[in-house]
N, C-alpha and C positions, 0 to 999 in steps of 0.2 A: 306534174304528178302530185306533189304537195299541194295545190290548190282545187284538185282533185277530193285526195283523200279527208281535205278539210270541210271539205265541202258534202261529203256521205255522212261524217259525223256528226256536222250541222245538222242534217237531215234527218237521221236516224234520231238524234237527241232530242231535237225537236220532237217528232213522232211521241216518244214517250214521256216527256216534259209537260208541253203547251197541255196535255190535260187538267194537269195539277192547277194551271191559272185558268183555265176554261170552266168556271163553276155553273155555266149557263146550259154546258152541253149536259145532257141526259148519260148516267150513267159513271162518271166524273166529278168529284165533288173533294175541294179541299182550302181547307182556313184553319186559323186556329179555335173557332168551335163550331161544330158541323151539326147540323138537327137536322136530321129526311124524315118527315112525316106522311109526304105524299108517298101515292105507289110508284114505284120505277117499275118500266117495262123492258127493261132488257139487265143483262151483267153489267157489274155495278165497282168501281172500285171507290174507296173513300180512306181519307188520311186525315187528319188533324190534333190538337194538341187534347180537345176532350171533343168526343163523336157520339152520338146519341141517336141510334136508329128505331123507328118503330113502325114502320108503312112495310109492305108487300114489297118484295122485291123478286120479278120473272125473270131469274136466272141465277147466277153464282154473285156471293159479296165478299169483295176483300177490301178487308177492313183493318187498318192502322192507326194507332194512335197513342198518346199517354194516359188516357181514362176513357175507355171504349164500353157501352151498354149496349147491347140490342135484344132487341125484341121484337125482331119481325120473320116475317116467314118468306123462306128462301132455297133455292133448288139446294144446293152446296154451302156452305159456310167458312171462307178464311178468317180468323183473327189473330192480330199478333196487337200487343200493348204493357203498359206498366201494369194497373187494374182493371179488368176484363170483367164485366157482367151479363151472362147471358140469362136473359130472364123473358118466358113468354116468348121462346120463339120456336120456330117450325123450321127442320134441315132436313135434308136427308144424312151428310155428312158432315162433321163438325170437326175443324183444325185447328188448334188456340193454342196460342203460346204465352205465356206473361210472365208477370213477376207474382201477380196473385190473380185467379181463376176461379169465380164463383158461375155454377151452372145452375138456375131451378127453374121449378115451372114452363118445361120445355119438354117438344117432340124432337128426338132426337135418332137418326137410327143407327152409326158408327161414330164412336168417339173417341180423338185423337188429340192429347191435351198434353201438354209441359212449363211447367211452371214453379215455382220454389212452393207456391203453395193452392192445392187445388181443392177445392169443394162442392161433391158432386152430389143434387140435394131433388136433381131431377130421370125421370125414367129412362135409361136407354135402350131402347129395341134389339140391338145388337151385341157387338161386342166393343171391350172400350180398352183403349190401351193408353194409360197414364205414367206419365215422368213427373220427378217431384222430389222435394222434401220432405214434402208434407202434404199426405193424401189422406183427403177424408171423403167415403162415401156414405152416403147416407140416403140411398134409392135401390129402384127395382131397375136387373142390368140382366137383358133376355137371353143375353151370351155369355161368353167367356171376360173377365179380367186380367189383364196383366198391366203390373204395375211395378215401376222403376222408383222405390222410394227408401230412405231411411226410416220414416215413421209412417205406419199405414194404420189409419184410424176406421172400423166400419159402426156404422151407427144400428141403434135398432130396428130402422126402417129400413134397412138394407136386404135387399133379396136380389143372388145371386145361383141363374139357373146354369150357368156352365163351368167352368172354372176357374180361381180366383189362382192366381200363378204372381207370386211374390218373390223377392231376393229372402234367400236362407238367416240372414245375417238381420233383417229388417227388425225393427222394433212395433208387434203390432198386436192393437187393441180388438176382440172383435167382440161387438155385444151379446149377452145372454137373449138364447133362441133365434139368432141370425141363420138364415135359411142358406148355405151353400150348396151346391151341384156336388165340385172337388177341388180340395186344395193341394197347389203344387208350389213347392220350391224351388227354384233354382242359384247357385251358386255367382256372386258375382263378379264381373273380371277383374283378375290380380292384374296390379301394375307392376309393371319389370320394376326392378332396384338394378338401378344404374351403379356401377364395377366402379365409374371415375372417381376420385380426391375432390374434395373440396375446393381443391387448388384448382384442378383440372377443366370443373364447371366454371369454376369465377372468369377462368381463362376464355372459355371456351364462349360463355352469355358478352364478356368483354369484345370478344373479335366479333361477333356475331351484331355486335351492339355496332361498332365500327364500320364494317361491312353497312348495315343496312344505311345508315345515314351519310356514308360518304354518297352509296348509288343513289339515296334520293337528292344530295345537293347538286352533282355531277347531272341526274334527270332535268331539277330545279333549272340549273343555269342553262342549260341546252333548250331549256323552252322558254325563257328568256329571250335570250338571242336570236332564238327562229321568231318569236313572234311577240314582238313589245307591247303589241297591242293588246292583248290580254290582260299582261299586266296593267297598262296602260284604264283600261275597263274596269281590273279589281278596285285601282286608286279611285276611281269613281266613285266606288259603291260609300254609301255614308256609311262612316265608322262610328255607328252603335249597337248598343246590348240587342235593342229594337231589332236591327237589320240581324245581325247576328241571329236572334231567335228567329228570324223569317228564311233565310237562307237554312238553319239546322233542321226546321219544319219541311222544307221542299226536297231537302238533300234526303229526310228520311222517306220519303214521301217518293222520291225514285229509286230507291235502295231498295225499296218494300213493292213498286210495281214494276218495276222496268222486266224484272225476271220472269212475274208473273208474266206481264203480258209480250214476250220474247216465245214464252210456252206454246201461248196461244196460239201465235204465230206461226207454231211450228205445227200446227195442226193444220193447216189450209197450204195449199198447194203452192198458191203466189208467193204465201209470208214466209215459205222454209227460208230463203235466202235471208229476206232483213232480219226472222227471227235469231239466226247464225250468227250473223256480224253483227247486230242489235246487240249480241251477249259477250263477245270479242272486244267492242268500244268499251263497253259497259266494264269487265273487266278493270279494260286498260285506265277508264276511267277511275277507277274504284280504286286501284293502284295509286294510283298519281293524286290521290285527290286530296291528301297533305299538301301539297302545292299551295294553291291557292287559299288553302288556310292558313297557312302559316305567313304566305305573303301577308294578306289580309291583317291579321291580329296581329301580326309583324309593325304592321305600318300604323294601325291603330294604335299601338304601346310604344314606340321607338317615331312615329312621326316620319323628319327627316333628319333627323340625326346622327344617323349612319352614314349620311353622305351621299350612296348611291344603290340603288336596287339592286345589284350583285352581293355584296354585302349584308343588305339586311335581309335577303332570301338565305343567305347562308347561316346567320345567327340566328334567325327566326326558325327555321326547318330542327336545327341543333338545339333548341329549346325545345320544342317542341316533342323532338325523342326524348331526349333529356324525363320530360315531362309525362310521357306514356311510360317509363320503366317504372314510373313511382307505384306500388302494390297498393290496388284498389281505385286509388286516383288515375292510375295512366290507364286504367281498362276504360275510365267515364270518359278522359279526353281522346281517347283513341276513336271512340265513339262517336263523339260528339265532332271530332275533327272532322271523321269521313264525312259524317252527315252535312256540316259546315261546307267542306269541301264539293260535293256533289251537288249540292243548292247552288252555291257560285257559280259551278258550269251550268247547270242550268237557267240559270236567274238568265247568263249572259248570253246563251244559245235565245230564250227566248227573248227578249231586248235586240238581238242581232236580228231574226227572223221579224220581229214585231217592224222597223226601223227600215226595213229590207224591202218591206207590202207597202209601208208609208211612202217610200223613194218610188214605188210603181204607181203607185197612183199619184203621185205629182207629175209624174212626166206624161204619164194617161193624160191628164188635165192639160197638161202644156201643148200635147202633138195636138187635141183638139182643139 
């Protein structure tokens, strides 16, 4: 049964991994810096560390990365990144998420943006719903706005034909003779004030702290002991900054499609089932995926010097929390972890699978 269920998650992982290394297949595209200038003819996903789109693309683009541009024209529009530039391009619907979010010189017909800070400088047909810190519009928007922000800046070139719907509370500029429809306010949600002591919380983050890193060392060693070989595999992997940024590139890089295309799957008759258990592993996987990070950077800082693999999974995972509580820093490693971690499993799914086709055809060769 175990060699079974290992054997579907091979399967499944593989399915949405082996694209990431597949840069040859149409539609599929990921390195650490990606340029598509030709046209793609069908849906399109694309990952890497800076991405640069500018050709046609016939059908939907999701698009990840740490400094993402595009400029080309596309049924649908996903982007998620650090700096995000859409300039010169053609959607019908635009998704984007970043840290900073610049839009101009685009057709765009509904816009759906979140970001610390966004800059809306191009026209949209519709209506456009922006998250933020810091919203600045500065175009012609055919619909209604609503917008989630502390500071909402509108420029002079701003026209807005339906209504511009802000929090009560917002700090906002709007320029002399700015054309609006109507403007609405709404109030925005109070956070409870927690009744507990000081004492109570410190207690309460301390067990809680407790709790989570015993179940991951308890997880840790149980997947140890079922399967060495795993481990055996992470010891493999070269321990540098190198591998390191190529495994956090692929980890994010299935983090960012796997779900996507789980979705898709659940639109076609055949794929309901893998799209189901595709997102059940994927979970499971997303759970666990401090694991093999911790082994990994474990063994890369500590060596052998702990003696024995039970041991340095157990001090390595305990640093490692240790290291996500710290405010500000443990949110980056927490991040950075997952993603590390979920590159590993797939580095190794695809290396297993790769390794798997090589033994078929040697013994192909041999029968004949």
């Amino acid at each position: 049964m175990k060699k079974r269920v290992y054997l579907l998650l091979v399967v499944l992982l593989a399915v949405f991994a082996l694209p990431v290394h597949a840069k040859s297949i149409e539609g599929f595209y990921a390195n650490d810096n990606v340029n598509i200038s030709d046209a793609i003819n069908t849906t399109s996903f694309v990952a890497g560390n800076s991405v640069d789109i500018t050709s046609k693309i016939d059908g939907m683009a999701f698009v990840a990365g740490n400094t993402v541009n595009v400029g080309s024209d596309q049924d649908h529009l996903f982007v998620a990144g650090n700096l995000v530039t859409i300039n010169n391009a053609n959607t019908k619907d635009l998704f984007v998420a970043g840290s900073k979010i610049t839009i101009s010189n685009s057709t765009v017909r509904d816009l759906y943006a979140a970001a610390a800070e966004v800059y809306i400088n191009s026209n949209i047909d519709r209506n456009a719903f922006i998250g933020g810190d810091t919203v600045n519009i500065n175009s012609k928007i055919g619909g209604d706005v609503r917008v989630s922000s502390d500071n909402l800046i509108i420029g002079k070139d701003a026209e807005i034909t339906g209504k511009l719907i802000y929090p009560e509370d917002a700090k906002i500029d709007i320029a002399e003779g700015v054309s609006i429809g109507k403007t609405e306010t709404y109030k925005s949600p109070e956070v409870e004030v927690s009744n507990k002591t000081i004492v109570e919380v410190v207690i309460a983050g301390i067990l809680d702290f407790v709790r989570t890193v015993c179940s991951m060392i308890v997880l840790g060693l149980l997947l140890l002991l079922v399967n060495k070989k795993l481990f055996a595999d992470i010891d493999s992997l070269d321990k540098s900054f190198e591998t390191a940024a190529k495994k956090c590139g692929l980890g994010f890089a299935i983090l960012f499609l796997t779900p996507i295309v789980s979705l898709i799957t659940l639109f076609t008759v055949v794929g309901v089932p893998v799209g189901i258990i595709g997102m059940i592993f994927y979970g499971i996987l997303f759970y666990l995926s401090a694991i093999p990070t911790a082994f990994f950077v474990g063994r890369w800082v500590f060596g052998d010097k702990l003696g024995n693999d039970y041991l340095l999974l157990i001090v390595s995972i305990l640093i490692l929390y240790v290291i996500n509580r710290v405010p500000v820093i443990g949110g980056i490693t927490t991040f950075l972890s997952l993603c590390i971690g979920l590159g590993i499993y797939g580095s190794l799914i695809y290396n297993y699978m790769t390794k798997k086709e090589e033994t078929k055809k040697t013994s192909e060769k041999k029968s004949k």
